[in-house]
TINURO-949063 format. One record per residue (C-alpha): residue in three letters; x, z, y. Coordinates in steps of 0.1 Angstrom, whole numbers, plus 5000, padded with zeros to 4 digits. Last residue first. Layout:
N
NODE   resn      x      z      y
NODE    ALA      X      Z      Y
...
END
This chain:
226
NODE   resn      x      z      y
NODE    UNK   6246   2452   4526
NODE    UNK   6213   2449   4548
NODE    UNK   6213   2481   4563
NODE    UNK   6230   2473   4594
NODE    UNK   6206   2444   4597
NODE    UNK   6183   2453   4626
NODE    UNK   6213   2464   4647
NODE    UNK   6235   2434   4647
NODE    UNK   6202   2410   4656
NODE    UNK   6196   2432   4680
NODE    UNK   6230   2432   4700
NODE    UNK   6230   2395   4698
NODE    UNK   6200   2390   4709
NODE    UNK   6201   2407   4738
NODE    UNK   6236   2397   4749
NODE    UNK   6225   2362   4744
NODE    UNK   6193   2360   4757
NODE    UNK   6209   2382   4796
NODE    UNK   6205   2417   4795
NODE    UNK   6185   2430   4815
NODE    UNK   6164   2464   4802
NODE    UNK   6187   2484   4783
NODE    UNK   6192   2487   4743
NODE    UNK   6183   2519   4731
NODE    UNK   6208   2531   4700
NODE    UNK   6192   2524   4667
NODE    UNK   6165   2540   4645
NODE    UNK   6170   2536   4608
NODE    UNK   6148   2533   4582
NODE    UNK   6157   2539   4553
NODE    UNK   6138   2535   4518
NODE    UNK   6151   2555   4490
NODE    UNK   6144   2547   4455
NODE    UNK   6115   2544   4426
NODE    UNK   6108   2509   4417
NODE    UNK   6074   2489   4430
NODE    UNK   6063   2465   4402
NODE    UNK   6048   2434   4421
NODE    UNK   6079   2430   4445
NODE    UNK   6085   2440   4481
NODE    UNK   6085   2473   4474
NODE    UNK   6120   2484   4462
NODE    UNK   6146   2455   4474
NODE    UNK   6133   2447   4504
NODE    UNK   6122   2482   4519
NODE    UNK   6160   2483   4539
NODE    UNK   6147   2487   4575
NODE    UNK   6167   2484   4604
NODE    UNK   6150   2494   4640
NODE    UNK   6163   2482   4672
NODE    UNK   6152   2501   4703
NODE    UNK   6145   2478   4732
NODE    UNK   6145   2496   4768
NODE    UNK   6117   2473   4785
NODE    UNK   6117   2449   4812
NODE    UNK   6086   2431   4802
NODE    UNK   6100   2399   4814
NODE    UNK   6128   2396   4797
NODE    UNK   6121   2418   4763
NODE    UNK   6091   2388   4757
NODE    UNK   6117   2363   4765
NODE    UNK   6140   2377   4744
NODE    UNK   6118   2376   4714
NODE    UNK   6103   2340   4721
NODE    UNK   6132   2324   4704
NODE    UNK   6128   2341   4670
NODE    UNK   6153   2358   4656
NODE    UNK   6183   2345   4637
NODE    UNK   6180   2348   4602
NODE    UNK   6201   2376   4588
NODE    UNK   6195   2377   4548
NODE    UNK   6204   2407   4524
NODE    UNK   6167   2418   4514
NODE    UNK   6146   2388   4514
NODE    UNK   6124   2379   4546
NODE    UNK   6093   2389   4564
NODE    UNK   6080   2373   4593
NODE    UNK   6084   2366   4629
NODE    UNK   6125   2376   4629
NODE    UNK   6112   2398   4660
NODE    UNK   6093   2416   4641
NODE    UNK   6074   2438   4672
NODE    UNK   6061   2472   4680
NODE    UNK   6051   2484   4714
NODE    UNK   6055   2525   4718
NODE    UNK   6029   2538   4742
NODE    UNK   6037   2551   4780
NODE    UNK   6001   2540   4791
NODE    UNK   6017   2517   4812
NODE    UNK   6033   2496   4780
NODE    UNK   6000   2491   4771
NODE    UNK   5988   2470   4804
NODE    UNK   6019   2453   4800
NODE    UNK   6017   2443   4768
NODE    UNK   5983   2428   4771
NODE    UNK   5996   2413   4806
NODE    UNK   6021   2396   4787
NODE    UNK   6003   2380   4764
NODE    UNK   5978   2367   4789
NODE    UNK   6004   2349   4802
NODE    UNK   6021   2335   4773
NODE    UNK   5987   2321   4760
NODE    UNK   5982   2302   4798
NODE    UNK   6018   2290   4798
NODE    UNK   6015   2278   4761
NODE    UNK   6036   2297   4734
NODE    UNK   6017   2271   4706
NODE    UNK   6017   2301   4683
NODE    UNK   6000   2323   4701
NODE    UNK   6006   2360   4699
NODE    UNK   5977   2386   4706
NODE    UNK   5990   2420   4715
NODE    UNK   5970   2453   4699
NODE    UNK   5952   2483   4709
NODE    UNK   5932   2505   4682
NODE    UNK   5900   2483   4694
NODE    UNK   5917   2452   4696
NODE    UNK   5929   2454   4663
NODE    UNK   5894   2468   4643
NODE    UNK   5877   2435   4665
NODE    UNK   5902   2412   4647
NODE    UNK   5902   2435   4617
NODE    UNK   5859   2428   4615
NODE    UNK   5860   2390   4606
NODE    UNK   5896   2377   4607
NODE    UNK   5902   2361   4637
NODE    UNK   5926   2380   4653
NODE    UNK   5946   2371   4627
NODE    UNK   5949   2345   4637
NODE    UNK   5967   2352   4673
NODE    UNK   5999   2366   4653
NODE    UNK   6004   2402   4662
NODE    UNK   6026   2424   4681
NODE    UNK   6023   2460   4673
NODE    UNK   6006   2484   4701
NODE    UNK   6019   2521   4685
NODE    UNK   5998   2548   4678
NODE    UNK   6027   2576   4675
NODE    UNK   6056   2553   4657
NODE    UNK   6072   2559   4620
NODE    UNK   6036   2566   4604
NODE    UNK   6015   2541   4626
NODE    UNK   6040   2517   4614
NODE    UNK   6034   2524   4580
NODE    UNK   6015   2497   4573
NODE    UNK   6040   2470   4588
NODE    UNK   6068   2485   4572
NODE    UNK   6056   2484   4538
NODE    UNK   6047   2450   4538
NODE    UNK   6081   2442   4532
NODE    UNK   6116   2428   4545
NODE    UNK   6111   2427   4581
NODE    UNK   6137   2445   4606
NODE    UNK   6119   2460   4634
NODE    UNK   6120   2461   4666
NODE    UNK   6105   2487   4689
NODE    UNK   6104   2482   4723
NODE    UNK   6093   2509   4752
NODE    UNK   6074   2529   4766
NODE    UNK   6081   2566   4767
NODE    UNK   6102   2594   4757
NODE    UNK   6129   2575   4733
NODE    UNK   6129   2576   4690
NODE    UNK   6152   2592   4669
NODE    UNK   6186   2585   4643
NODE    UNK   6176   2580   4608
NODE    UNK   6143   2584   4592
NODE    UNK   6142   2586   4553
NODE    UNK   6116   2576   4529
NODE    UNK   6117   2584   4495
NODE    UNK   6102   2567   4469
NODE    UNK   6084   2582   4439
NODE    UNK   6059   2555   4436
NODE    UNK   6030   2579   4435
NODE    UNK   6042   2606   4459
NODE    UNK   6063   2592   4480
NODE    UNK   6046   2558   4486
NODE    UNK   6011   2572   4485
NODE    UNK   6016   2601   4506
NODE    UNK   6034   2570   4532
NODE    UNK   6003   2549   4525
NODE    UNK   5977   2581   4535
NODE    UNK   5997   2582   4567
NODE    UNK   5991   2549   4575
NODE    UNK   5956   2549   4564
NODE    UNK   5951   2581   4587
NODE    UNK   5966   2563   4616
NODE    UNK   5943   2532   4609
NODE    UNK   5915   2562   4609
NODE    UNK   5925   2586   4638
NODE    UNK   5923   2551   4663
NODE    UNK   5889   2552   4663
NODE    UNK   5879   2591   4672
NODE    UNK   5899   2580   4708
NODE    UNK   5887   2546   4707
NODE    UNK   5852   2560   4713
NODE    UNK   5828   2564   4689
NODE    UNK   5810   2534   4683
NODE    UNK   5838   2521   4663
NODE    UNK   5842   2551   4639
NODE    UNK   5815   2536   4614
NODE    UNK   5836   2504   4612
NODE    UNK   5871   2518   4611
NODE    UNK   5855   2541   4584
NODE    UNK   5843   2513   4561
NODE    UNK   5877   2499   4564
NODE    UNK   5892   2535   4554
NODE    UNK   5872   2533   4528
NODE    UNK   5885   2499   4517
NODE    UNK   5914   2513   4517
NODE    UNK   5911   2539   4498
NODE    UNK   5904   2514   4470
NODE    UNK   5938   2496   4474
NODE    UNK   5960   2530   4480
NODE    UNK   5947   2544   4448
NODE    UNK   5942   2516   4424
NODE    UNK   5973   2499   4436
NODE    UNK   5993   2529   4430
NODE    UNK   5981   2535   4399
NODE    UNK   5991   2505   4388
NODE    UNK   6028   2509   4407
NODE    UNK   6033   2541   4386
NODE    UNK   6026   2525   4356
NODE    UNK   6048   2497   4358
NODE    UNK   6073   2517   4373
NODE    UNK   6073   2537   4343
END
């Protein structure tokens, strides 16, 4: 059965999107108001999909904070970074500089509100960063980040990237640590039927020094990894 279920999934979810990318382009002139209802619709329509298709549930543990601040997430599967418009209200993820580049999601990105990462972490790249993030964080919505950089298996606890706590330095943000347990059920061809946490954490105050900051993270993001 979860052959069958994960089939139709991919029929489903894979040829609405492409409507929904049809509709990111037709909704572009109209504001980013209109825009950003249809990457929030796709969210949503991947969360339907996941429930009612796949047969997973998804729960949501502990709550979210009134205003700006950061969300980090553990990184197992693709599943979390679609429905991130689901778990957040219009959220400003952190995303990597090339794919910014992509014909029509680079411009679909920085319409719904998005911060360009450089990899070479220049002076010039980190500023501009920064003042992205900033100018986001202002309007009081949630900035999402992996700060492991990219997915990995269920059960591992890589350390997170250096530039993490230097982006929670010098924005000054609360950070609110996020574990997610998708791993073992979607991150593989045939999707199994389960229960997918995710798991807000206790807000983690502005200066701390790397270590602290890290540390505390790092626990949080993989409570669910057992």
């Amino acid at each position: 059965m979860s052959v069958i279920r994960s089939l139709v999934f991919y029929a489903v979810f894979y040829t609405a999107s492409a409507l929904f990318s049809l509709g990111t382009i037709l909704a572009l002139p109209l504001g980013k108001g209109y825009f950003r209802k249809v990457p929030d619709g796709w969210s949503h329509f991947h969360r339907w999909c996941v429930r009612v298709i796949l047969g997973i549930r998804v729960v949501e543990e502990g709550s979210r904070i009134e205003g700006a601040a950061l969300y980090a997430f553990k990184h197992e599967a693709f599943f979390e970074a679609i429905d991130l418009a689901t778990a957040l209200k219009q959220p400003v993820p952190f995303a990597k500089e090339e794919l910014f580049r992509i014909p029509l999601w680079g411009r679909a990105a920085e319409a719904y509100g998005s911060v360009s990462v450089a990899r070479d972490e220049g002076a010039t790249a980190l500023r501009q960063m920064l003042k992205q993030a900033r100018h986001f964080a202002a309007t009081g919505r949630p900035l999402a980040i992996f700060p492991e950089g990219t997915r990995v298996p269920h059960g591992t606890r890589p350390p997170l990237r250096s530039g993490f706590a230097g982006i929670y330095k010098l924005l000054g943000l609360p950070v609110v640590p996020v574990a997610v347990n998708s791993g073992p059920i979607y991150h593989r061809t045939w999707k199994k039927r389960g229960t997918i946490t995710l798991r807000f954490g206790e807000p983690i105050p502005p200066g701390l020094s790397r270590e602290e900051i890290e540390q505390r993270v790092h626990t949080a993001i993989n409570v669910l990894n057992d």
